[in-house]
N, C-alpha and C positions, 0 to 999 in steps of 0.2 A: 678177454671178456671181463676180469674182475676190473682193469682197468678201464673201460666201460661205463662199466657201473659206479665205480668211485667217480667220473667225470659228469655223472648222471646227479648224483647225488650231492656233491658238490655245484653244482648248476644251481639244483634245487636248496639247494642252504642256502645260496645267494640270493637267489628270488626270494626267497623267504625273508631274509635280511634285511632286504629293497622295499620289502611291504612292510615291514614291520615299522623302519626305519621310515616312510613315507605317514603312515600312524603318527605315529609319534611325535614327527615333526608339523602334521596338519592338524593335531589335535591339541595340539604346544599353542598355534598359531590363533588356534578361536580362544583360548585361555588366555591369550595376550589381548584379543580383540576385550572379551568379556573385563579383564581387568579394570581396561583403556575407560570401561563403560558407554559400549558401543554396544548396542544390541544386536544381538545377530543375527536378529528375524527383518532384519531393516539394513543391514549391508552397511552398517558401520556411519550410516549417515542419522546425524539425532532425530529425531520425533519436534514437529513443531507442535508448540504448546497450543491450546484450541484459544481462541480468540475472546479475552477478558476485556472488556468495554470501561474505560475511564468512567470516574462517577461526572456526571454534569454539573458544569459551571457556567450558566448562563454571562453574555458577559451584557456591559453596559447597554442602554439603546443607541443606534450609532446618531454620530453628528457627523453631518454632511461636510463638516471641514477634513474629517478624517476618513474620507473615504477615497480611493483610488479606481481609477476609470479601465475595464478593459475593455478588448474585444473579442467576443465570440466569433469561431467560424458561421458560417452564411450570414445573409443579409436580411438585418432586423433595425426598424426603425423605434423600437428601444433602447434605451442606455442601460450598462451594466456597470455594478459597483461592487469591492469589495469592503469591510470595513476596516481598516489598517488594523486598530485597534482589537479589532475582535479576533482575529486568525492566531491560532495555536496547535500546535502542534506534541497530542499526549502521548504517554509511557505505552500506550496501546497502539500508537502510529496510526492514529486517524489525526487528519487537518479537520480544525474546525472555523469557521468562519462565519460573517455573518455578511446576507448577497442581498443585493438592494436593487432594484431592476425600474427604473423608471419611464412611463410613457410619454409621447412623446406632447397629450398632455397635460401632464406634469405629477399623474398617478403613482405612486410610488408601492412596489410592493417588497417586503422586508422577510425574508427567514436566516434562522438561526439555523446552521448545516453541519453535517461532519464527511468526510468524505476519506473515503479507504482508497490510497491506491493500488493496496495489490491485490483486491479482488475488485477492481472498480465499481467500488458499489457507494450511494450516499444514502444521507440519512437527515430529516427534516428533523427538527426538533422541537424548533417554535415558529411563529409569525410574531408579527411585528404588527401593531396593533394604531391607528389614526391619531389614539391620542400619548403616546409615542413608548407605549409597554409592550410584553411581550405576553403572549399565550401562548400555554404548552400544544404541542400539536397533538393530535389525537391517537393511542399506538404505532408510535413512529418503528418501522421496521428501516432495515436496509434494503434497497431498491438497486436494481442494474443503472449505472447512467446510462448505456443504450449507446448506439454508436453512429447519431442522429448528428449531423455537421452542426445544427440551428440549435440545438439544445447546450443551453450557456454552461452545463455540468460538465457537458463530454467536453469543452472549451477546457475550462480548471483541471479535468482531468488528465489530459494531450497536450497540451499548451501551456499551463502553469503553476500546477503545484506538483505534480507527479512526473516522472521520467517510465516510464512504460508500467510497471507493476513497483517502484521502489517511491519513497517523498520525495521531491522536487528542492529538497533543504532539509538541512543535520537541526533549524530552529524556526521560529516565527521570522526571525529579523533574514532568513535563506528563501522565505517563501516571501514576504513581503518583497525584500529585493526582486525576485521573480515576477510579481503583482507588476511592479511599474515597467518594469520594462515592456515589451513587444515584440514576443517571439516570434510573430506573422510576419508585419513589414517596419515595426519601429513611428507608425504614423504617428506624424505631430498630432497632438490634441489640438492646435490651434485651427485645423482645418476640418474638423469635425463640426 
């Protein structure tokens, strides 16, 4: 019987040890985390900082020799333009550019844009004005592009400045290269 009990008891020293020891080593482990500066209410994954907006820099009014031709998805007897020269891409990771959409004729209409890929959202900033300035646009907020095939946004969005939620280029001169080419089919501009 006493032998029993010493086996009893001994058991229980051990369990005890196991817990004590499993303490100490899980409470070690969030002390490591906390050091790391990893918060612990977030599972060691950092906190994204909330979304600080570059201050605006309108850029030039475009000239037509500096502009690059794309293609929207669906079928529009408009032309679309980027303005080489205006596309930038700030500290904030908005692309900003300026879209030139011409009818077919020969109406042109001009805004000044930013454009977020990873909550695809854009943003109007100015027009572009007949005798060739810009006016501010009126409390420009950020809008959905929508996921409307005809809409030249969701185009820029899918097709050439963004790769699903990330920029579509590490600079302006990554998104420009992107501009000329032809993600759709490469179509010659000669046949347009």
């Amino acid at each position: 019987m006493t032998q029993q009990r010493s086996l009893r008891s001994g058991s229980s020293r051990l369990a005890a040890s196991v817990l004590s020891l499993g303490l100490v080593l899980g409470g070690s482990g969030a002390t490591l985390a906390w050091q790391r500066g990893n918060p612990e209410n977030i599972g060691g994954v950092p906190e994204e900082k909330p979304f600080k907006e570059d201050a605006l820099n309108r850029p030039a009014y475009p000239d037509d020799t500096a502009l690059i031709e794309f293609r929207p998805r669906g079928n529009s007897k408009n032309r679309f333009y980027i303005d080489r020269n205006s596309v930038s891409l700030g500290a904030d990771w908005v692309v900003r550019y300026t879209a030139v959409i011409k009818s077919p004729s020969g109406i042109a209409n001009v805004s000044y844009e930013g454009l977020r890929c990873k909550t695809s959202e854009y943003k109007v900033y100015a027009y572009g004005t007949r005798s060739g300035t810009w006016t501010n646009a009126r409390e420009p907020t950020w809008q959905d592009v929508g996921r409307i095939e005809a809409n030249f946004r969701y185009s820029l969005w899918v097709d050439y400045l963004c790769d699903s939620e990330a920029v579509g280029g590490r600079n302006a001169k990554d998104l420009v290269a992107r501009l000329k080419g032809d993600p759709l089919n490469n179509f010659d501009l000669k046949e347009r």
